[in-house]
C-alpha distance (Angstrom), angle and dihedral (degrees) to the residues before:
residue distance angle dihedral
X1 . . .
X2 3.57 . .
X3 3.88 112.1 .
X4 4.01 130.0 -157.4
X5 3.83 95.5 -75.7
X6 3.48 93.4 57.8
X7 3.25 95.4 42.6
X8 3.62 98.9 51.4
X9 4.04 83.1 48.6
X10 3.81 88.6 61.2
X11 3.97 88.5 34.6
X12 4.26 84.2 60.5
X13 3.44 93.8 36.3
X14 4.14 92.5 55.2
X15 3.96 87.8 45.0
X16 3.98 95.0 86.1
X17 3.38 103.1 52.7
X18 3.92 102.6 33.2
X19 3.41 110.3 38.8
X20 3.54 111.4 97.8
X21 4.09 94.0 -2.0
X22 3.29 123.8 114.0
X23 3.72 122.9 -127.2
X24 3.56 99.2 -113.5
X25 4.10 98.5 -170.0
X26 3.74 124.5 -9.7
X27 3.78 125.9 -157.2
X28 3.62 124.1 -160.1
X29 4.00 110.8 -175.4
X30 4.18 99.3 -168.5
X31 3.56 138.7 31.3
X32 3.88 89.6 -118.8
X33 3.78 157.8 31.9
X34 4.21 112.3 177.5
X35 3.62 86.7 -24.5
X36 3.90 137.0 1.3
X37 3.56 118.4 -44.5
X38 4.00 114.4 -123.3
X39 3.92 123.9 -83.4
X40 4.06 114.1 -90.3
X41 4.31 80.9 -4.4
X42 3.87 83.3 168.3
X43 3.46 106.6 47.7
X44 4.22 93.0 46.2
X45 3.66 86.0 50.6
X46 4.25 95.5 43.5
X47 3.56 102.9 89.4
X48 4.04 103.7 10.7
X49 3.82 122.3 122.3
X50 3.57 112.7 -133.8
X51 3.84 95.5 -125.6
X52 3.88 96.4 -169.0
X53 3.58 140.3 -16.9
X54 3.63 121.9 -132.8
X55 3.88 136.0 172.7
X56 3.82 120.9 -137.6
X57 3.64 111.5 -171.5
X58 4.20 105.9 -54.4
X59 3.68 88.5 -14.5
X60 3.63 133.8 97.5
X61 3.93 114.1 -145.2
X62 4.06 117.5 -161.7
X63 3.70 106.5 -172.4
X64 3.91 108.5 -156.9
X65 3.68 131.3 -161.5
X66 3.71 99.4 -109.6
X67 4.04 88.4 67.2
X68 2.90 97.6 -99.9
X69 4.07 136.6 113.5
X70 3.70 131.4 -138.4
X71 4.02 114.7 -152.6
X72 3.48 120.4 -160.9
X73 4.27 118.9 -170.8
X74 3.72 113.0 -177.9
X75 3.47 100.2 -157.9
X76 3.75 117.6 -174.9
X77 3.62 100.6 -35.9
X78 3.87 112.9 12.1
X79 3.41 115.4 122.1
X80 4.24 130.9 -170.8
X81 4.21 106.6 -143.1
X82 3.10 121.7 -169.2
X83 4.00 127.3 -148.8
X84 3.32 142.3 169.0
X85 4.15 105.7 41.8
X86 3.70 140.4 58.6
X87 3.13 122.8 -74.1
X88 3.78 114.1 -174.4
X89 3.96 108.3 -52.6
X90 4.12 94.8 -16.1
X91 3.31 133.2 73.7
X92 4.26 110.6 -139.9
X93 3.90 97.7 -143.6
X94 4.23 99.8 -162.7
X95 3.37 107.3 -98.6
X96 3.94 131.6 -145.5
X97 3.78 118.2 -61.7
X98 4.07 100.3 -92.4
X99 3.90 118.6 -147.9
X100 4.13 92.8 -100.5
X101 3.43 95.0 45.0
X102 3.88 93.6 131.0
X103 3.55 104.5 166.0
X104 4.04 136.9 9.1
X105 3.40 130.0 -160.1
X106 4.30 109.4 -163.8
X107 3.73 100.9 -165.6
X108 3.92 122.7 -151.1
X109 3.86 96.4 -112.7
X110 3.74 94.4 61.0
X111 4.13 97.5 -89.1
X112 3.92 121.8 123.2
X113 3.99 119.7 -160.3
X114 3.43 110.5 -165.3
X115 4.06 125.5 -170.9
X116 4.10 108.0 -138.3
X117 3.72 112.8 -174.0
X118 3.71 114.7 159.6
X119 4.00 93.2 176.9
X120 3.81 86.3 45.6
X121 4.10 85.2 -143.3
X122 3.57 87.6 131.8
X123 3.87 129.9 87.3
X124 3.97 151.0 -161.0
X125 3.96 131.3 -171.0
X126 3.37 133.3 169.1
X127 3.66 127.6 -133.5
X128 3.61 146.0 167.3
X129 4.13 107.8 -73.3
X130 3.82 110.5 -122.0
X131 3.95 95.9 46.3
X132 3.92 105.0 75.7
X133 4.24 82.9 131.3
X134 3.60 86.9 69.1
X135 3.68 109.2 48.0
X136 3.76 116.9 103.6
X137 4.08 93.9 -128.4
X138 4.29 88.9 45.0
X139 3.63 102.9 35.3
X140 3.94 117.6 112.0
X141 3.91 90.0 1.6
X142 3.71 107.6 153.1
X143 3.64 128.2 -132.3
X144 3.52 134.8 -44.0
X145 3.76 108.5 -99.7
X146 3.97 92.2 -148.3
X147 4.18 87.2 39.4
X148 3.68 128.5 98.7
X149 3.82 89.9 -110.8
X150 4.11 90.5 63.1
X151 4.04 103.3 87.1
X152 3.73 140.6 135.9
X153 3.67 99.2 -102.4
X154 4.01 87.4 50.3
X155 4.22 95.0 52.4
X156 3.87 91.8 40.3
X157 4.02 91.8 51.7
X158 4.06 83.4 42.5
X159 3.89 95.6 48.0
X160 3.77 92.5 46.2
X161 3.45 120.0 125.9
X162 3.82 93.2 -5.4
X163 4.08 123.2 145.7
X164 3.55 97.0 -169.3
X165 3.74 111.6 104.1
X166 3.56 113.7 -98.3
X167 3.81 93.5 -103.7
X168 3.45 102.1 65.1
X169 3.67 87.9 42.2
X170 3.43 90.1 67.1
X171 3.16 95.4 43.2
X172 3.97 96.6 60.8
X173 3.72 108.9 102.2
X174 3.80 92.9 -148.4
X175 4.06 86.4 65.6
X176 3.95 91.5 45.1
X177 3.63 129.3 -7.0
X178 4.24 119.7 -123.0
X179 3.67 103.4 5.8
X180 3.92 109.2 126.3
X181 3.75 145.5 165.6
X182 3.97 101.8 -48.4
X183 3.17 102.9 33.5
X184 3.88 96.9 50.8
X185 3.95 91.4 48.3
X186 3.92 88.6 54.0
X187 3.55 97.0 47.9
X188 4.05 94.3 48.9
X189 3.54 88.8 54.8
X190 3.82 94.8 50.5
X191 4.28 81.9 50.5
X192 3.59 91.5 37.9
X193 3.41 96.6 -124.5
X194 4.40 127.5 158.6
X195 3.85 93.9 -122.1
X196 4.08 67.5 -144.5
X197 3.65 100.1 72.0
X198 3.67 126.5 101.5
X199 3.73 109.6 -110.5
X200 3.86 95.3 -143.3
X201 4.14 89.8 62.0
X202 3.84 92.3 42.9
X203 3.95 105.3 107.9
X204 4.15 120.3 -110.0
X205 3.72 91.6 -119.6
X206 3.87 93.0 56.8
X207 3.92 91.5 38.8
X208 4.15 85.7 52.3
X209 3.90 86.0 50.8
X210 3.74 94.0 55.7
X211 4.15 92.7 62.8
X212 3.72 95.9 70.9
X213 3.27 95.0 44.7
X214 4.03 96.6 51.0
X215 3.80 84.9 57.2
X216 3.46 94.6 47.1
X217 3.52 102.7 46.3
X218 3.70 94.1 50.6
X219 4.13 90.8 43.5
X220 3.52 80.1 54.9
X221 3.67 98.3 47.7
X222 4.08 91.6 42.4
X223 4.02 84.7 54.8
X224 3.73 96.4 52.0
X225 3.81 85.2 48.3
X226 4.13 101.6 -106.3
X227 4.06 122.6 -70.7
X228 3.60 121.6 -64.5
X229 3.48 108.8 -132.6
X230 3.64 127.5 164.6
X231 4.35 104.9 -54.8
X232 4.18 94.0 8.5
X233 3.63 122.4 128.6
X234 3.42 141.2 150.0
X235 4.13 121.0 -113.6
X236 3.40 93.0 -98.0
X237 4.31 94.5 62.5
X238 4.76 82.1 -108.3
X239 4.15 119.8 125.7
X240 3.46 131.4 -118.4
X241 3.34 131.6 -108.4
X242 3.77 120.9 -154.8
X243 3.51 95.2 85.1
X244 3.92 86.7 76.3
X245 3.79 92.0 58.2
X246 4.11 90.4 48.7
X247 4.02 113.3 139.2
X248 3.90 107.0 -170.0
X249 4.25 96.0 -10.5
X250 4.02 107.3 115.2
X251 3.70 87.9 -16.1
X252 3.93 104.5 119.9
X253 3.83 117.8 172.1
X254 4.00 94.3 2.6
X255 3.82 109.4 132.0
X256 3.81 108.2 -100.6
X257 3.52 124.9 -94.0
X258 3.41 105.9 -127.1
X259 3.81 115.0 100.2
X260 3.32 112.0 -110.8
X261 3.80 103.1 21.2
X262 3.80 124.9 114.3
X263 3.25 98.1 -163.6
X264 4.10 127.1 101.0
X265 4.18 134.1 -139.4
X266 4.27 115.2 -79.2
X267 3.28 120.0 -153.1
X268 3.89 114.7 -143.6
X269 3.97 131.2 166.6
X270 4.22 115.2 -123.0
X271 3.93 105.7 -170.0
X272 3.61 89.9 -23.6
X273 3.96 100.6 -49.1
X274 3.72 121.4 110.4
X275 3.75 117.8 -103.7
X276 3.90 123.6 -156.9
X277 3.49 120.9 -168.3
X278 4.06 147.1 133.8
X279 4.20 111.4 -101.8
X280 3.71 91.0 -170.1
X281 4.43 98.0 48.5
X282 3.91 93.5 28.3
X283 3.60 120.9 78.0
């Protein structure tokens, strides 16, 4: 599943050729994705100019001049293409209609963005712009860990108290929005945190500590372009690269990192998710 780095990576990829175009036709070729497919989702969207695009969490939010918004979720193995423009040194001729092509989006200034999702995990809705708080998939998301509203007095008042380890924690949207498996297992390890650990009994210096390095693992992450894992690209068809600068992610039995330590990467399963991290550096 895609997390927020990639997402933001197909977010800034998007930007170019949808902010402040209008959607000249759109074609939507089934009635559903994970779940139906809005009512007349072609004709709202035929016409609209896509205002602004915005990420919330591991959703991408197009907000569109007939007040309304389009949300996009990847899920395991959507993917946004884009055709038609230049991107960097290439020029992304559009290409024949492929078999998953669900929904396309031809763009007044020559660009198509097309939604492939073979596993059809992924979603889109419409609703009305202004009322993210009351969507099922946004409502009672927590804060944006690279937003204002993300700080160390916030997560040590949220992990207060708690008996569930620190990694699932973490993992709770309604703590902080868009963190998930990887990313969460590499930034323990840079805190040396157990994943294991409850996160009510983890001191307030060490829970301040693990702020900074959220953000900076997933700046990091956003700048290498996301992780390419199984179906992941970016909009413009190119890999990721973070997973080449992983510490303890998908790296069972490799001697740990950390200078100076002896011991190597476990892999353990937290509510049926794989955890890596170092037993010997990681307390």
């Amino acid at each position: 599943m895609p997390e927020l780095p990639e997402v933001e990576t197909v977010r800034r990829g998007l930007e170019p050729v949808m902010t402040g175009q209008v959607i000249a036709t759109a074609q939507v070729n089934r009635p559903d994705l994970r779940w139906p497919l809005p009512e007349r989702m072609a004709e709202r969207l035929t016409g609209a100019r896509v205002d602004r695009l915005r990420r919330r969490s591991k959703y991408i939010l197009a907000d569109l001049s007939t007040g309304e918004t389009l949300l996009i979720h990847l899920g395991m193995s959507g993917r946004m293409l884009i055709s038609g423009t230049m991107l960097g040194e290439f020029h992304h001729h559009h290409p024949a209609p492929a078999r998953h092509d669900h929904v396309v989006l031809d763009m007044a200034g020559g660009a198509r963005v097309t939604f492939n999702d073979a596993r059809r995990f992924g979603a889109m809705d419409l609703f009305a712009t202004g009322t993210d708080d009351a969507h099922p998939l946004l409502a009672g998301l927590g804060p944006e860990p690279l937003g204002n509203a993300f700080d160390e007095d916030y997560l040590i008042a949220r992990l207060k108290g708690r008996k569930t380890p620190i990694k699932a924690a973490l993992l709770d949207q309604r703590i902080v929005a868009g963190l998930g498996n990887i990313y969460v297992s590499e930034t323990l390890f840079r805190a040396g945190i157990d994943p294991r650990r409850h996160a009510g009994r983890i001191a307030a210096d060490r829970v301040r500590r693990l702020v900074p390095l959220i953000r900076e693992v997933l700046s990091e992450a956003i700048e290498a372009g996301g992780s390419s894992l199984r179906d992941y690209r970016q909009a413009d068809g190119e890999l990721g690269y973070f997973q080449h600068t992983f510490r303890v992610y998908d790296r069972e039995n490799a001697p740990c990192p950390t200078p100076g330590c002896t011991g190597h990467v476990a892999r353990i399963v937290q509510s049926g998710r794989s955890t890596f991290f170092c037993p010997r550096c990681q307390r």
